[in-house]
N, CA, C and O atoms as a GROMACS GRO file, in nm:
protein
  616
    1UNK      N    1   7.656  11.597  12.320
    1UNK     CA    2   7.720  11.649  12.200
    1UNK      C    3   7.650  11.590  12.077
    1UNK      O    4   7.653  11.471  12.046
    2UNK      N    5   7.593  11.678  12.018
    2UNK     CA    6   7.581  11.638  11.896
    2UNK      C    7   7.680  11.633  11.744
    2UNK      O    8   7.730  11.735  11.695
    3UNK      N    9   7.694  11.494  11.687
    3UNK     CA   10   7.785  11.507  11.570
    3UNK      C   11   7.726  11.542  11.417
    3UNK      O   12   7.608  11.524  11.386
    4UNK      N   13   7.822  11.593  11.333
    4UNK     CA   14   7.754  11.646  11.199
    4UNK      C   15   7.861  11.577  11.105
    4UNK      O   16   7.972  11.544  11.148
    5UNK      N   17   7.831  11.562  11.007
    5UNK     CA   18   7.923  11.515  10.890
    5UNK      C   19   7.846  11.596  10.784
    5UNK      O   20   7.744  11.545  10.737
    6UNK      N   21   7.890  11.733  10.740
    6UNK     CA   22   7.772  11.789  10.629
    6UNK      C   23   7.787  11.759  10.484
    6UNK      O   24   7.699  11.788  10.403
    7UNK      N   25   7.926  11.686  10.441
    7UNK     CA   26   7.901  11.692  10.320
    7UNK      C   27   7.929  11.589  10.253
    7UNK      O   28   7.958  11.495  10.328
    8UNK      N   29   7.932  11.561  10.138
    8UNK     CA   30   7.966  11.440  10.086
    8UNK      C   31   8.088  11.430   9.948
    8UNK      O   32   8.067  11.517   9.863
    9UNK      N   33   8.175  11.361   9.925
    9UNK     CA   34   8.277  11.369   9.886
    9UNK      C   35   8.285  11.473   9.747
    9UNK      O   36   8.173  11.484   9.696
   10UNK      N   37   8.386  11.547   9.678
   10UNK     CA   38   8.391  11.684   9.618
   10UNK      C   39   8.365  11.582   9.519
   10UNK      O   40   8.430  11.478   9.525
   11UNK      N   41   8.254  11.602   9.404
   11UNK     CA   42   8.258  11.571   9.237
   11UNK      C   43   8.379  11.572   9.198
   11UNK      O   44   8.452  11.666   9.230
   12UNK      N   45   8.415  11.491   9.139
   12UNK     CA   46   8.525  11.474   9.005
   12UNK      C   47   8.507  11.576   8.913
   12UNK      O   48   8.609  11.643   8.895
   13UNK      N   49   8.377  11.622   8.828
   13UNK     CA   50   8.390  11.745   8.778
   13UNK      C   51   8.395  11.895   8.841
   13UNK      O   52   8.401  11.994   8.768
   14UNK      N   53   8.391  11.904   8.992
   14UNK     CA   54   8.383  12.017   9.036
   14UNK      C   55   8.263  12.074   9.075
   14UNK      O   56   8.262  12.159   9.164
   15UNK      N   57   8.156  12.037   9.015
   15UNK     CA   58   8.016  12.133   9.112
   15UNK      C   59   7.966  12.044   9.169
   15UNK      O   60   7.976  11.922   9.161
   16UNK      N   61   7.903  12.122   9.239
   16UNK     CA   62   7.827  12.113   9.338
   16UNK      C   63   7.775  11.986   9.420
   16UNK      O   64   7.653  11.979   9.406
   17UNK      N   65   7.810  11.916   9.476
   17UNK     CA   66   7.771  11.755   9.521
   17UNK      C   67   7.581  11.759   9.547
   17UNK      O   68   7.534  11.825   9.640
   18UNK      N   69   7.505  11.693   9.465
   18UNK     CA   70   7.398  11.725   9.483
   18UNK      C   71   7.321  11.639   9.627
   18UNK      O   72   7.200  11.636   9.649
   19UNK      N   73   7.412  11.584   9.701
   19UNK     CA   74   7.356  11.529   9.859
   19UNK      C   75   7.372  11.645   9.944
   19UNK      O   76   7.294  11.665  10.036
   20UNK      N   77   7.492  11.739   9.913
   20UNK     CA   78   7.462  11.845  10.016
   20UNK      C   79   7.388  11.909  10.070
   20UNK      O   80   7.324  11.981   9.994
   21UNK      N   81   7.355  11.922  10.206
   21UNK     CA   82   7.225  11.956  10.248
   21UNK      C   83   7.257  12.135  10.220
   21UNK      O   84   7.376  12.148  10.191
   22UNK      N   85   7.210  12.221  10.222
   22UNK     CA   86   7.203  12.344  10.136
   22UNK      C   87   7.193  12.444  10.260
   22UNK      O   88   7.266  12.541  10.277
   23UNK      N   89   7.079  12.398  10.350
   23UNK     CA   90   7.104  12.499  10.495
   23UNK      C   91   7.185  12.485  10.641
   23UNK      O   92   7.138  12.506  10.753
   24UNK      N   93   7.280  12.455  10.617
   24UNK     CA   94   7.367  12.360  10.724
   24UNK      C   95   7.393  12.453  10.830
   24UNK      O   96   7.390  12.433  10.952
   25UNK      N   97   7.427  12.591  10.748
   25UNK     CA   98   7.495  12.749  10.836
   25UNK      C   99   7.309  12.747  10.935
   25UNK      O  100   7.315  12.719  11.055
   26UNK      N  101   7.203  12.768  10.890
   26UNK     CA  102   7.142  12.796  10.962
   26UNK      C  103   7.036  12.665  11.037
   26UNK      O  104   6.923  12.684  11.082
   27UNK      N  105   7.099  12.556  11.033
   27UNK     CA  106   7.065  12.422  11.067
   27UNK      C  107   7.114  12.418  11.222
   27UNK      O  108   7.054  12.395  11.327
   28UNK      N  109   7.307  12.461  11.180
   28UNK     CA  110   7.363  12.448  11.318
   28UNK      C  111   7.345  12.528  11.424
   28UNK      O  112   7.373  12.496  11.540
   29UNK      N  113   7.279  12.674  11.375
   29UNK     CA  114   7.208  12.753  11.462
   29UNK      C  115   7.152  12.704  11.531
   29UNK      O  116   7.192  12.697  11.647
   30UNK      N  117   7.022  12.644  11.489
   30UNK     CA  118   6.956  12.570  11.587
   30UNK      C  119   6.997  12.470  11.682
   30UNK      O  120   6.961  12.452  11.798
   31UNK      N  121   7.089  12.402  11.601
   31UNK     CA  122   7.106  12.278  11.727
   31UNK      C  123   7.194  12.327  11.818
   31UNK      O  124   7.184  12.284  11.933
   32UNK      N  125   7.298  12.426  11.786
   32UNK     CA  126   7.370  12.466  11.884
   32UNK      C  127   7.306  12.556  12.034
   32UNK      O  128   7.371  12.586  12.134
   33UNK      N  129   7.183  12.581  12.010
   33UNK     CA  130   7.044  12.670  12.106
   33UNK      C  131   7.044  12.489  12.207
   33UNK      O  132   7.058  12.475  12.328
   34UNK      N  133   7.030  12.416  12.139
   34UNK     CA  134   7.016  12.262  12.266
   34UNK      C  135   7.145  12.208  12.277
   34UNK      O  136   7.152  12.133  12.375
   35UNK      N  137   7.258  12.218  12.209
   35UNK     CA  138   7.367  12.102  12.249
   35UNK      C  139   7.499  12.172  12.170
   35UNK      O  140   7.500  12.245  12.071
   36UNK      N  141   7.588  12.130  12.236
   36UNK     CA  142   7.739  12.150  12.165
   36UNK      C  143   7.764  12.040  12.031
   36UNK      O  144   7.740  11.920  12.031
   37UNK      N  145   7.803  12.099  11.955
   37UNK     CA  146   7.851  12.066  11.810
   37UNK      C  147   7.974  12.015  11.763
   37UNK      O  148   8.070  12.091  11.772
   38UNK      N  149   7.999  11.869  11.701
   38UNK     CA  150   8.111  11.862  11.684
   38UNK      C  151   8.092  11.839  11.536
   38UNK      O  152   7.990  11.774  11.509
   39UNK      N  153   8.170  11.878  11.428
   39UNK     CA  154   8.190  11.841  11.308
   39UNK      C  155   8.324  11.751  11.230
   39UNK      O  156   8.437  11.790  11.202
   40UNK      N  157   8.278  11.658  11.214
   40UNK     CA  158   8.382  11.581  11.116
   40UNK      C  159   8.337  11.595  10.973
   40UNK      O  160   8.235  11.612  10.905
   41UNK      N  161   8.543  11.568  10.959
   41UNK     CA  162   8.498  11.570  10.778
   41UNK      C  163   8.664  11.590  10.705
   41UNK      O  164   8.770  11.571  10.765
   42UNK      N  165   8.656  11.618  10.613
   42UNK     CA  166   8.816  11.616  10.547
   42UNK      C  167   8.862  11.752  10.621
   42UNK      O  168   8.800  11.796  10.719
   43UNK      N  169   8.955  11.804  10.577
   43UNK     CA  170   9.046  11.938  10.668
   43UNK      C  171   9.013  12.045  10.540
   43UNK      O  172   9.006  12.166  10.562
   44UNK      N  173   8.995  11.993  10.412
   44UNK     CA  174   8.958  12.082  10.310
   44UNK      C  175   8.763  12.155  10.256
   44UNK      O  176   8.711  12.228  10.171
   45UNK      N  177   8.711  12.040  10.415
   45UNK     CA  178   8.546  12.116  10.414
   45UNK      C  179   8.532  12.245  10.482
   45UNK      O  180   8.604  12.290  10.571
   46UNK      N  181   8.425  12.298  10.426
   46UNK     CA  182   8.379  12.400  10.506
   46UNK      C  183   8.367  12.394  10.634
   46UNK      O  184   8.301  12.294  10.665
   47UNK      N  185   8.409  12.469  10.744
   47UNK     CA  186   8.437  12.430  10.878
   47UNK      C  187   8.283  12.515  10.936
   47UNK      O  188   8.268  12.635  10.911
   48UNK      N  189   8.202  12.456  10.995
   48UNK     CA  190   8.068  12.502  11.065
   48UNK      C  191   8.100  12.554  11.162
   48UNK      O  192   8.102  12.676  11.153
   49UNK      N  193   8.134  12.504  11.274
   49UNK     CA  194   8.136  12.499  11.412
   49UNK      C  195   8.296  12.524  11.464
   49UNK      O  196   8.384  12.467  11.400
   50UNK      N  197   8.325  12.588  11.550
   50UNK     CA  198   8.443  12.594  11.591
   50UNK      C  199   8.550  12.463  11.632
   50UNK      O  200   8.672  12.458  11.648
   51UNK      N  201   8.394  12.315  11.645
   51UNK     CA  202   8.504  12.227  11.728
   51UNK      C  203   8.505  12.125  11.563
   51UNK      O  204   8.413  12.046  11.541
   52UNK      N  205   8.573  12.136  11.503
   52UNK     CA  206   8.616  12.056  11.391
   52UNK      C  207   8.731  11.945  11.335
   52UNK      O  208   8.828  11.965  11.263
   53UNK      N  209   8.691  11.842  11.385
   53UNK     CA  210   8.802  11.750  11.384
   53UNK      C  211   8.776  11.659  11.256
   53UNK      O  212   8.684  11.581  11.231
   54UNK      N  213   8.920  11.706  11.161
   54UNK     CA  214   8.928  11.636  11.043
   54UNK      C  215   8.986  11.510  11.009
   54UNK      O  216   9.029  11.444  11.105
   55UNK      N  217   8.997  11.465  10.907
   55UNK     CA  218   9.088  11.353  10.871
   55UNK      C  219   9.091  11.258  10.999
   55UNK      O  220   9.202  11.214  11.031
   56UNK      N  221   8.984  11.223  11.073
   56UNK     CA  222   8.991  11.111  11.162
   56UNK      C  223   9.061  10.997  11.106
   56UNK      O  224   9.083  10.976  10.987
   57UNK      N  225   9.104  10.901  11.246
   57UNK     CA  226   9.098  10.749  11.130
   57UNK      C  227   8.984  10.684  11.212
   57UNK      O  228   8.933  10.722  11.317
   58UNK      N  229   8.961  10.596  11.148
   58UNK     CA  230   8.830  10.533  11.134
   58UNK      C  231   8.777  10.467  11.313
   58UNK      O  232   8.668  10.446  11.368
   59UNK      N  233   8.881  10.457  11.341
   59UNK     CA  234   8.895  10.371  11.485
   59UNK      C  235   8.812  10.530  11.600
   59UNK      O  236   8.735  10.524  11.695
   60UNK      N  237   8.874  10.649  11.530
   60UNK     CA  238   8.844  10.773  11.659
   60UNK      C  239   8.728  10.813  11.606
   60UNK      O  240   8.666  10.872  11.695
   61UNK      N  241   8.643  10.809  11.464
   61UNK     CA  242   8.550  10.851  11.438
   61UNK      C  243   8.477  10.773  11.480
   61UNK      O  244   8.408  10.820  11.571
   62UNK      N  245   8.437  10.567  11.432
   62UNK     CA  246   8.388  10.540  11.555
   62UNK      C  247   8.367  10.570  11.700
   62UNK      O  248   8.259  10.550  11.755
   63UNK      N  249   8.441  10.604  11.742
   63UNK     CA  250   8.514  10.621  11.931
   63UNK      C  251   8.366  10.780  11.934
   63UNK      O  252   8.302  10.821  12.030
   64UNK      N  253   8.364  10.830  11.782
   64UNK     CA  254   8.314  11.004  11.834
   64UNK      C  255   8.156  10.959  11.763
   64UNK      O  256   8.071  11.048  11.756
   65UNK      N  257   8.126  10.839  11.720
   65UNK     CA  258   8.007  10.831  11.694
   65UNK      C  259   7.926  10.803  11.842
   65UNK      O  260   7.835  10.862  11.900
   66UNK      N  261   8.009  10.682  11.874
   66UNK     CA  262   7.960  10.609  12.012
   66UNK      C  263   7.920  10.725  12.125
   66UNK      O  264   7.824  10.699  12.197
   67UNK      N  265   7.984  10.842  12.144
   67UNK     CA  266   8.011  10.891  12.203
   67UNK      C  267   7.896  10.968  12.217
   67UNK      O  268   7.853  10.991  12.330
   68UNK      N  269   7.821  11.028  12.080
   68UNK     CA  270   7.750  11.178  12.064
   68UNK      C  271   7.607  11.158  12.101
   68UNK      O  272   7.583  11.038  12.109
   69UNK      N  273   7.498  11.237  12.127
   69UNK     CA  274   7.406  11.198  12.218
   69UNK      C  275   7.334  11.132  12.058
   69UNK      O  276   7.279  11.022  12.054
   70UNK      N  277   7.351  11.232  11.919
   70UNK     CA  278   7.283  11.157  11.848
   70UNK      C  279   7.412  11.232  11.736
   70UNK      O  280   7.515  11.289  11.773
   71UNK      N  281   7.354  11.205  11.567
   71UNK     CA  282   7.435  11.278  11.455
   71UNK      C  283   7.350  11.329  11.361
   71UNK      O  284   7.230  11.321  11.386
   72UNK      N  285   7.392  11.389  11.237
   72UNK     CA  286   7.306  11.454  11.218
   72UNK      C  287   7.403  11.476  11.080
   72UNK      O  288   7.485  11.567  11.088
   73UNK      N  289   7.398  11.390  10.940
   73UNK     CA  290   7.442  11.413  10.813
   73UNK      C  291   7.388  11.379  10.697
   73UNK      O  292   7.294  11.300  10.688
   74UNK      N  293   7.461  11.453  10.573
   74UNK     CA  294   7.438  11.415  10.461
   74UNK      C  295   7.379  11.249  10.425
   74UNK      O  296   7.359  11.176  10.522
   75UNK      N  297   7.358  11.205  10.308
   75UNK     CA  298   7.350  11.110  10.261
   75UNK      C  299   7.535  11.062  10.236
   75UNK      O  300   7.560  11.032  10.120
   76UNK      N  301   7.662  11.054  10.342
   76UNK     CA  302   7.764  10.999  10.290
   76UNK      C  303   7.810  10.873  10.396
   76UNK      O  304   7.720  10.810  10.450
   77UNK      N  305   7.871  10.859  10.408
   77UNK     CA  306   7.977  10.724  10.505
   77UNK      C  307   7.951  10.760  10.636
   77UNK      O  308   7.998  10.676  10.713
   78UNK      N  309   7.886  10.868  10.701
   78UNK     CA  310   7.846  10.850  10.877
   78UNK      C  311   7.738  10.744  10.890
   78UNK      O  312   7.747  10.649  10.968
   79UNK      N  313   7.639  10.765  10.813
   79UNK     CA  314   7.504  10.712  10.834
   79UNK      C  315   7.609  10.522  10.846
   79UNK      O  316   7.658  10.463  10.942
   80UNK      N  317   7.602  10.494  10.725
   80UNK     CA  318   7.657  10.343  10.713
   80UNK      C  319   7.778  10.322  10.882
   80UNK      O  320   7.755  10.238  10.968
   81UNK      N  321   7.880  10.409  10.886
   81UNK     CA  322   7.942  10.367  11.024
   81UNK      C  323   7.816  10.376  11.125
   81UNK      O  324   7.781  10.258  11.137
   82UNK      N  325   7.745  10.442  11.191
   82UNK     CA  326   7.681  10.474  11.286
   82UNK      C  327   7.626  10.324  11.299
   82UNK      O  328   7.656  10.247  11.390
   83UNK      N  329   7.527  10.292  11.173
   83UNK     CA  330   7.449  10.211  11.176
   83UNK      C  331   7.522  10.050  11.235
   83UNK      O  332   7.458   9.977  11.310
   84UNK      N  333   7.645  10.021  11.190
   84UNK     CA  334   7.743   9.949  11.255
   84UNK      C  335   7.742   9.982  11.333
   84UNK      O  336   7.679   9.896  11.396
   85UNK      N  337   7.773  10.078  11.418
   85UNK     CA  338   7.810  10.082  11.607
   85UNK      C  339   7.618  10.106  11.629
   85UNK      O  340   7.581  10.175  11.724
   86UNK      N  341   7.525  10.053  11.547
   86UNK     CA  342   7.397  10.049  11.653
   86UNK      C  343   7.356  10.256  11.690
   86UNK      O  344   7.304  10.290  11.796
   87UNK      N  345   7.396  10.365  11.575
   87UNK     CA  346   7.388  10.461  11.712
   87UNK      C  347   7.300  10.493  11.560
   87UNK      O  348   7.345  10.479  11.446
   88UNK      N  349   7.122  10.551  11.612
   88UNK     CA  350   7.060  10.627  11.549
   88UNK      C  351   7.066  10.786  11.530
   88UNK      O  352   7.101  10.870  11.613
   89UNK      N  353   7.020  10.809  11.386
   89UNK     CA  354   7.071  10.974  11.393
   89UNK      C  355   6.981  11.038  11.305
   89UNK      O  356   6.862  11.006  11.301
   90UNK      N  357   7.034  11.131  11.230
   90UNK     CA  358   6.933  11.205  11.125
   90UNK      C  359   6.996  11.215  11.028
   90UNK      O  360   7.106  11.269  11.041
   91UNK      N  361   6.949  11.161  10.869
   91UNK     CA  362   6.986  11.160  10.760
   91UNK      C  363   6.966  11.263  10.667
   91UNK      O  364   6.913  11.217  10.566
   92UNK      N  365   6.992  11.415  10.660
   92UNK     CA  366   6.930  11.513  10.513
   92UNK      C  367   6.919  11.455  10.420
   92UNK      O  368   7.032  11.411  10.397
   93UNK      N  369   6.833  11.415  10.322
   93UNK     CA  370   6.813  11.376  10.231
   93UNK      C  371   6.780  11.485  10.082
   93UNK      O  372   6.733  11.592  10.118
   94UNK      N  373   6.789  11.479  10.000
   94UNK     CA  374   6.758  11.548   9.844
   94UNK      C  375   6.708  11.446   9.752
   94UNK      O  376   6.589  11.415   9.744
   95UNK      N  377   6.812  11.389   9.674
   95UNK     CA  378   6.784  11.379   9.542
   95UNK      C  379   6.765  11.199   9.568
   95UNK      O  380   6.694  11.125   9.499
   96UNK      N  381   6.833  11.166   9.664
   96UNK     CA  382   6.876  10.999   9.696
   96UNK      C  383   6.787  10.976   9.773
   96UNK      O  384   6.747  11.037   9.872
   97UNK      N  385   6.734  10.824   9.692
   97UNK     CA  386   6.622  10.736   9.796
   97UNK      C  387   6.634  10.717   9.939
   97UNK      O  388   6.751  10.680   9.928
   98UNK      N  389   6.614  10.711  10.065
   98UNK     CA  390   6.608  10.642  10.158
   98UNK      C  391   6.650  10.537  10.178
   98UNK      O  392   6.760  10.497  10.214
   99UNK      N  393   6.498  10.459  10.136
   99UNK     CA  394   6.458  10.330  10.098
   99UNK      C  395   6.544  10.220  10.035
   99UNK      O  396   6.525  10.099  10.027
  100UNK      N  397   6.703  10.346   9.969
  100UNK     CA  398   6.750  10.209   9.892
  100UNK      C  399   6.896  10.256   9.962
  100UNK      O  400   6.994  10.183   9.969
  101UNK      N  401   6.891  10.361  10.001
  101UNK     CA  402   7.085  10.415  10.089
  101UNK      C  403   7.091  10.428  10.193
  101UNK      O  404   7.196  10.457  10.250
  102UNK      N  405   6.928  10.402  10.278
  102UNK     CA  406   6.956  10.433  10.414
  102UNK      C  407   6.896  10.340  10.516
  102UNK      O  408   6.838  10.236  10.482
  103UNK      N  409   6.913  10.382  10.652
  103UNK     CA  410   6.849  10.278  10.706
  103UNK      C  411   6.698  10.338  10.788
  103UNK      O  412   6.680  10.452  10.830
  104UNK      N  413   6.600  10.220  10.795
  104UNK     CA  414   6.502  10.283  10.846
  104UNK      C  415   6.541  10.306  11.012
  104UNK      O  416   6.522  10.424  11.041
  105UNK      N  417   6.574  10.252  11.090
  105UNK     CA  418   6.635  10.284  11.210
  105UNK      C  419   6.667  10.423  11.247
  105UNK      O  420   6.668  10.449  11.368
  106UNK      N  421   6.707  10.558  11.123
  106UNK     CA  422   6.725  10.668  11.134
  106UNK      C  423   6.611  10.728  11.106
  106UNK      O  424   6.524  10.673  11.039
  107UNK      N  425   6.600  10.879  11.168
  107UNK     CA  426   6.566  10.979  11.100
  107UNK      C  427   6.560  11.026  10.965
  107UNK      O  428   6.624  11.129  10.945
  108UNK      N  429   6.488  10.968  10.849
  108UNK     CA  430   6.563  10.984  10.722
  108UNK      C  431   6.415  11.090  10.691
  108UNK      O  432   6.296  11.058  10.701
  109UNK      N  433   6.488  11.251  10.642
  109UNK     CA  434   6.461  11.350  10.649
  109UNK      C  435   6.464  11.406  10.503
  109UNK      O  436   6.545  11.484  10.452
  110UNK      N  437   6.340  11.338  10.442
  110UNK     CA  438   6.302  11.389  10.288
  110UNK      C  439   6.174  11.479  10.262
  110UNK      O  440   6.060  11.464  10.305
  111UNK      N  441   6.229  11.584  10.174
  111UNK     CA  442   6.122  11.659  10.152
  111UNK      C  443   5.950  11.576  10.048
  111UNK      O  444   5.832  11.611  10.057
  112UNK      N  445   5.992  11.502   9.990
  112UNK     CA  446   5.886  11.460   9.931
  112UNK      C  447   5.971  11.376   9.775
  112UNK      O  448   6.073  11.408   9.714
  113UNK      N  449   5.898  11.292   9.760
  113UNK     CA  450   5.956  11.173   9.653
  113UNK      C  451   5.965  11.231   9.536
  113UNK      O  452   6.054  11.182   9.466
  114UNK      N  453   5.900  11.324   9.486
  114UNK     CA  454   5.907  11.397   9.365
  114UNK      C  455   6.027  11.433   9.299
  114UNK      O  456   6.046  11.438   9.177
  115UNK      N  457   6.147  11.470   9.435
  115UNK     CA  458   6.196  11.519   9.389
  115UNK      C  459   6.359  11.398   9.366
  115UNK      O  460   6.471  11.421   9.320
  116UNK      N  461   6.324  11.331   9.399
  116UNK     CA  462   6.428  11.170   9.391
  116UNK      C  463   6.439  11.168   9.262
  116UNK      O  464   6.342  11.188   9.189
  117UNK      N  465   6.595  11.135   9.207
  117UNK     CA  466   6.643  11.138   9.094
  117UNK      C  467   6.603  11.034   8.986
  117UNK      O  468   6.649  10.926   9.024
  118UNK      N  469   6.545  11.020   8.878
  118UNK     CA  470   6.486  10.901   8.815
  118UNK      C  471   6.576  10.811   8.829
  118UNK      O  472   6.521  10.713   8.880
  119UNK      N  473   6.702  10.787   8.808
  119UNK     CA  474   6.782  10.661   8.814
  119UNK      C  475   6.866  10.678   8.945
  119UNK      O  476   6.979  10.727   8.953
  120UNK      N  477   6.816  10.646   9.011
  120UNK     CA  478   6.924  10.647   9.156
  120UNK      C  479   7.033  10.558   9.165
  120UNK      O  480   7.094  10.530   9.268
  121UNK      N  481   7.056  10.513   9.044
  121UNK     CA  482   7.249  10.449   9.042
  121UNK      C  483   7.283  10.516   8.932
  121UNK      O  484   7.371  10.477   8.855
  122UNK      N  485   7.227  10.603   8.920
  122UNK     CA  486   7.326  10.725   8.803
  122UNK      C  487   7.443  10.768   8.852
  122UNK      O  488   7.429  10.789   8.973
  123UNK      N  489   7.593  10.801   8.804
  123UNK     CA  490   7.688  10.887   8.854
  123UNK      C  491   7.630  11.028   8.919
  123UNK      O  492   7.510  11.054   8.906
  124UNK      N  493   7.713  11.110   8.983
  124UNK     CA  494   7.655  11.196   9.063
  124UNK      C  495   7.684  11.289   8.976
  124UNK      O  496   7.599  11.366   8.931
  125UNK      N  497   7.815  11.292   8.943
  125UNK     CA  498   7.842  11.386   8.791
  125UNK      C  499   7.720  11.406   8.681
  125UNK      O  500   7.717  11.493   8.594
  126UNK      N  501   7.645  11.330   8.700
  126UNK     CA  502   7.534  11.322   8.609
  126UNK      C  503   7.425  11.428   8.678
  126UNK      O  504   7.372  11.503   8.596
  127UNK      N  505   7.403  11.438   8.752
  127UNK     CA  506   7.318  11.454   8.839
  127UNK      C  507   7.323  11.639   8.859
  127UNK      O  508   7.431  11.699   8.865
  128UNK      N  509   7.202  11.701   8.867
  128UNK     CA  510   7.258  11.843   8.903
  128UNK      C  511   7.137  11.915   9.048
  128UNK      O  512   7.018  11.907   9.078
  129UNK      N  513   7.285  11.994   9.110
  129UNK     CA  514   7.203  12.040   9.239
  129UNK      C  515   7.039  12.080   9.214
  129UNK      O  516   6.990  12.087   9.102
  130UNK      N  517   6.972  12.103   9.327
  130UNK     CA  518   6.837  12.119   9.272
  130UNK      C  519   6.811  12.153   9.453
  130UNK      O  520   6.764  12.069   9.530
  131UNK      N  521   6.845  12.268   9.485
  131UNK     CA  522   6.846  12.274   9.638
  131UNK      C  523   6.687  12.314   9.685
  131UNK      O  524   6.657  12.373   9.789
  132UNK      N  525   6.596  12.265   9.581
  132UNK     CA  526   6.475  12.315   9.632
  132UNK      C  527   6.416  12.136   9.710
  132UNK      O  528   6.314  12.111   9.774
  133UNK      N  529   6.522  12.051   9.670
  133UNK     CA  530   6.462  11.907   9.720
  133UNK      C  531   6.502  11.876   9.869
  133UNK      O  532   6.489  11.764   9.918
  134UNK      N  533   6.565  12.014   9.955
  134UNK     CA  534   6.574  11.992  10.091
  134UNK      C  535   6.488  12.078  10.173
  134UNK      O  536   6.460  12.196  10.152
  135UNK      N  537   6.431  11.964  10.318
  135UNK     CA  538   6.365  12.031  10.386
  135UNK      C  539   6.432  12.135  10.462
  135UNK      O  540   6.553  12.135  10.487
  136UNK      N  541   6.326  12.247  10.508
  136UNK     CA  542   6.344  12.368  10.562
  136UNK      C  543   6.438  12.359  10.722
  136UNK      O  544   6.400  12.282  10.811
  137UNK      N  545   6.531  12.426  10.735
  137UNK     CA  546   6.639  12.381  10.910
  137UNK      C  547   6.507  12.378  10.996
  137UNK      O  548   6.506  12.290  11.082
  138UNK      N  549   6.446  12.422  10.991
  138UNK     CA  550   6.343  12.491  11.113
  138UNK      C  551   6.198  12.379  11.130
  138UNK      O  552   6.119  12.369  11.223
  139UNK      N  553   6.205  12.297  10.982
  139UNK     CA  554   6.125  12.158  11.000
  139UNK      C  555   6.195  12.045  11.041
  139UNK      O  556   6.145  11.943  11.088
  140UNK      N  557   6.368  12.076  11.011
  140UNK     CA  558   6.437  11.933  11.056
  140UNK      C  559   6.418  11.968  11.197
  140UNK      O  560   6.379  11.881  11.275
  141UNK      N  561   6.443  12.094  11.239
  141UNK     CA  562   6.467  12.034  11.417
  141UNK      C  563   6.319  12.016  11.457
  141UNK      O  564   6.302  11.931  11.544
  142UNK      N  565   6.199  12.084  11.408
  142UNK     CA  566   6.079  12.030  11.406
  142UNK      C  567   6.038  11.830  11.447
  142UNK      O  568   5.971  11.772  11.532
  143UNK      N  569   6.109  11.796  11.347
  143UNK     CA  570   6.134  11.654  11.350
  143UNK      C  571   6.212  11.558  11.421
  143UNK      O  572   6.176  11.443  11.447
  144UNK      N  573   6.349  11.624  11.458
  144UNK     CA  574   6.433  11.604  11.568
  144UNK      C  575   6.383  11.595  11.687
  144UNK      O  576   6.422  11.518  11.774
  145UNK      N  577   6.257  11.708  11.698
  145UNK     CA  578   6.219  11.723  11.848
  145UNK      C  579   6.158  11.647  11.866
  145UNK      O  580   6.154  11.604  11.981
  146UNK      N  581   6.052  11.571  11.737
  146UNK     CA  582   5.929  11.526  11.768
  146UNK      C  583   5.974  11.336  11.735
  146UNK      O  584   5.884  11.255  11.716
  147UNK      N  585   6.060  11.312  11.734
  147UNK     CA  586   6.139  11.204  11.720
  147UNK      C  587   6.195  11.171  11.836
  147UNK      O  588   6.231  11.055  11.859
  148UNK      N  589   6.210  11.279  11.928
  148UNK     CA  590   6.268  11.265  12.067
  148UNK      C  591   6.425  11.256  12.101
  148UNK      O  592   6.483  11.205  12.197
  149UNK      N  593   6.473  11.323  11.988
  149UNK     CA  594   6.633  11.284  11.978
  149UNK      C  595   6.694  11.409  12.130
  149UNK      O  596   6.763  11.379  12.227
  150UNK      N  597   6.647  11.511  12.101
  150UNK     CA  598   6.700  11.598  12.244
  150UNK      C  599   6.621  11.566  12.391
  150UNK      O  600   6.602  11.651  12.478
  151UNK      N  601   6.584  11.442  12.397
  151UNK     CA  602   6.522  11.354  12.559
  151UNK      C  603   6.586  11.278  12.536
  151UNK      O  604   6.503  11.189  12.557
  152UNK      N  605   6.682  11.218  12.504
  152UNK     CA  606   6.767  11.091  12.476
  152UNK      C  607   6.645  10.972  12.449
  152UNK      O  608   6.677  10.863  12.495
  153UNK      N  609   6.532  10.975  12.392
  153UNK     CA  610   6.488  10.876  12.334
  153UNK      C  611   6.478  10.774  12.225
  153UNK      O  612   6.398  10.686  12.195
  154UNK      N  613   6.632  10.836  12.159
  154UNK     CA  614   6.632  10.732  12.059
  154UNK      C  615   6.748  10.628  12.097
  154UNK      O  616   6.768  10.530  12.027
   0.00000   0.00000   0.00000
C-alpha cells in the first residue's frame, strides 16, 4: 500500500496553498497501475482515491505510516512523522527548499532551484502559487522507479 498526504494546511487568506503539488489526479493514476492507495488528510480535502481516511489521531496515522510499503506527499507534517518512525518516502516539492524542510533520507522531488522562493521563512500568505515549479507525474514515478521504491528497496 502506498500512502499520500496531498495537501498542506488551507491559507488563512483563502488561495491557493503554494506546496500543493498541482498533478495529484494524474499522479495517482499512475501509482494506482503498481499498488493500492491510501489517502490521509482532514475530512474537508479533496478526496483522491476511494480509500480515504481522515482526521486520524496521531497514534493510527503513525500505525498507517509504519505500515505502507512507502508515502508519497506534499511539503506538510507526513514527511516530519515518517522521518520519526525511520519510514522513507517521496517529498513533491515547489516553492520550499529541501535542504532546509526536508530530510535527505527521502525522495525530495524538485523541479529545479530557480524556482525556490527568495525568503523561505516568508508567510505562505505571502507567497503565490506558481504551478509551473512542479515536476511532471510521469517524471515523479520516473524517479520512484529509479529510486527503487516499487522493489521494496528503500
Amino acid at each position: 500500500m502506498i500512502l499520500i498526504s496531498p495537501w498542506s494546511r488551507p491559507l488563512r487568506n483563502k488561495e491557493e496553498n503554494p506546496k500543493n503539488y498541482v498533478y495529484w489526479k494524474e499522479l495517482v493514476n499512475l501509482l494506482e497501475e503498481k499498488d493500492e492507495i491510501v489517502q490521509t488528510g482532514y475530512v474537508t480535502e479533496e478526496k483522491l482515491v476511494r480509500d480515504f481516511r481522515s482526521d486520524l489521531p496521531l497514534k493510527k496515522l503513525f500505525e498507517l505510516i509504519k505500515e505502507c510499503r512507502f508515502w508519497v506527499s506534499v511539503d506538510n507534517m507526513l514527511q516530519h512523522m515518517a522521518y520519526h518512525v525511520h519510514k522513507r518516502g517521496v517529498v513533491l516539492w515547489g516553492v520550499s527548499d529541501p535542504n532546509l524542510f526536508g530530510y535527505r533520507e527521502n525522495l525530495n522531488v524538485l523541479k529545479d532551484v530557480s524556482y525556490l522562493r527568495p525568503n523561505q521563512f516568508e508567510t505562505w500568505e505571502q507567497i503565490v502559487m506558481n504551478r509551473d515549479a512542479f515536476v511532471k507525474p510521469e517524471d515523479v514515478m520516473k524517479l520512484i522507479e529509479e529510486a527503487g521504491f516499487f522493489k521494496g528497496e528503500v
